[in-house]
C-alpha positions as CSV (number, residue, x, y, z in Angstrom):
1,X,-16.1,-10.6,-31.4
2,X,-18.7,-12.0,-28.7
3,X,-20.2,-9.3,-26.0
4,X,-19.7,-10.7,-22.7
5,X,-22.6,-9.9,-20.0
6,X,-21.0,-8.9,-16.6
7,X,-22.6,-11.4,-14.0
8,X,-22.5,-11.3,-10.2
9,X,-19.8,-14.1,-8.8
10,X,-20.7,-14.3,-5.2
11,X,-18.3,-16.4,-2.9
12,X,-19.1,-17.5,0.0
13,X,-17.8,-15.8,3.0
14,X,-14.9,-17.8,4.7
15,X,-15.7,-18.3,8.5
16,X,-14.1,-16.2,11.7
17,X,-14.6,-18.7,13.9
18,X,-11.8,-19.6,16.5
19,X,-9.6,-22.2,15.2
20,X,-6.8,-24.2,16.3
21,X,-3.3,-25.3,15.0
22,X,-1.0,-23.7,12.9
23,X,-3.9,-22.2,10.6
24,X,-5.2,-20.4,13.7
25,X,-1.8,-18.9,14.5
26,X,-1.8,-17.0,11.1
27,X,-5.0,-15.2,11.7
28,X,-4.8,-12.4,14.1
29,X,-8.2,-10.2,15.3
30,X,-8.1,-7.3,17.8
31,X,-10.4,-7.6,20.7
32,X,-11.5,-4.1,19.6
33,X,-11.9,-5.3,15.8
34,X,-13.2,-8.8,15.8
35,X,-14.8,-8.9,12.9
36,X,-12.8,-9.4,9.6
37,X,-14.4,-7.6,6.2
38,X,-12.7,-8.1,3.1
39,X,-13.4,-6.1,-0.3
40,X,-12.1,-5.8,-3.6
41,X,-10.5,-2.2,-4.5
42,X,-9.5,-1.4,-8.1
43,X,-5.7,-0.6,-9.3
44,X,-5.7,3.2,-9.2
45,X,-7.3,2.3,-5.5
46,X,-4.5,0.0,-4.8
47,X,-1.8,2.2,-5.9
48,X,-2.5,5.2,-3.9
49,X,-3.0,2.7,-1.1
50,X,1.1,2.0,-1.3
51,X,2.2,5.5,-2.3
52,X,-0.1,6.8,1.3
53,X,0.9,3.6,3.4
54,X,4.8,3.1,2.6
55,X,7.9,5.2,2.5
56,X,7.5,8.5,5.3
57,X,3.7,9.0,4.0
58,X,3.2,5.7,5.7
59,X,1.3,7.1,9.0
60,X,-1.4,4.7,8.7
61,X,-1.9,1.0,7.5
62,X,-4.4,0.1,4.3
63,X,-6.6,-1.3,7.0
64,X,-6.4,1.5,9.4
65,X,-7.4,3.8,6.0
66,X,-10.6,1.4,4.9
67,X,-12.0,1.2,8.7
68,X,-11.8,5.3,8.8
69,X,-13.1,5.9,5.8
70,X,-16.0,3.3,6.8
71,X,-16.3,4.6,9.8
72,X,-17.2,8.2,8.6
73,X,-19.2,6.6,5.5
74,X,-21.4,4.9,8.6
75,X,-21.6,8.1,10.7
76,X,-22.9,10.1,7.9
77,X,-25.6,7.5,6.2
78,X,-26.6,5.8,9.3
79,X,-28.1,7.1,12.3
80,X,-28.1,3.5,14.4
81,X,-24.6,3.5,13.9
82,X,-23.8,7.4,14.7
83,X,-25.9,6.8,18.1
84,X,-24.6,3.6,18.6
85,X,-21.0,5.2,18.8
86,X,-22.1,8.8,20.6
87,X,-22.6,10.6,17.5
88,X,-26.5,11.2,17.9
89,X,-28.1,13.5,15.6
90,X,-30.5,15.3,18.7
């Protein structure tokens, strides 16, 4: 039996630049969200993500769940961001 050392694997972001052709059709950005963030979730994540987002619990999309649950994370850790978006701690 060998021990196996858990060891970062970075990858390099892929670019959001504006593209063109059929490539650029696929990829679709809100002028409200331009920025795309992507992030690994475990299974028990990922299942409760399809019981909450599909059947009649479905009120709100996997994406519209991760940018709330950011968006609260940044409003209680970060006070540029909470000012930033009219939250301003005094």
């Amino acid at each position: 039996m060998t021990m196996e050392t858990a060891a970062p694997n970075p990858q390099p972001a892929k670019p959001v630049g504006t593209a063109s052709g059929p490539a650029a059709s696929k990829t679709h950005r809100s002028e409200k969200y331009p920025v795309a963030f992507h992030y690994s979730i475990s299974i028990p994540m990922n299942e409760s993500l399809r019981r909450l987002t599909s059947g009649p619990a479905g009120l709100l999309r996997e994406v519209d769940i991760g940018r709330l649950a950011l968006h609260s994370y940044l409003l209680a850790n970060d006070p540029h961001y909470a000012r930033a978006m009219g939250h301003g701690r005094g």
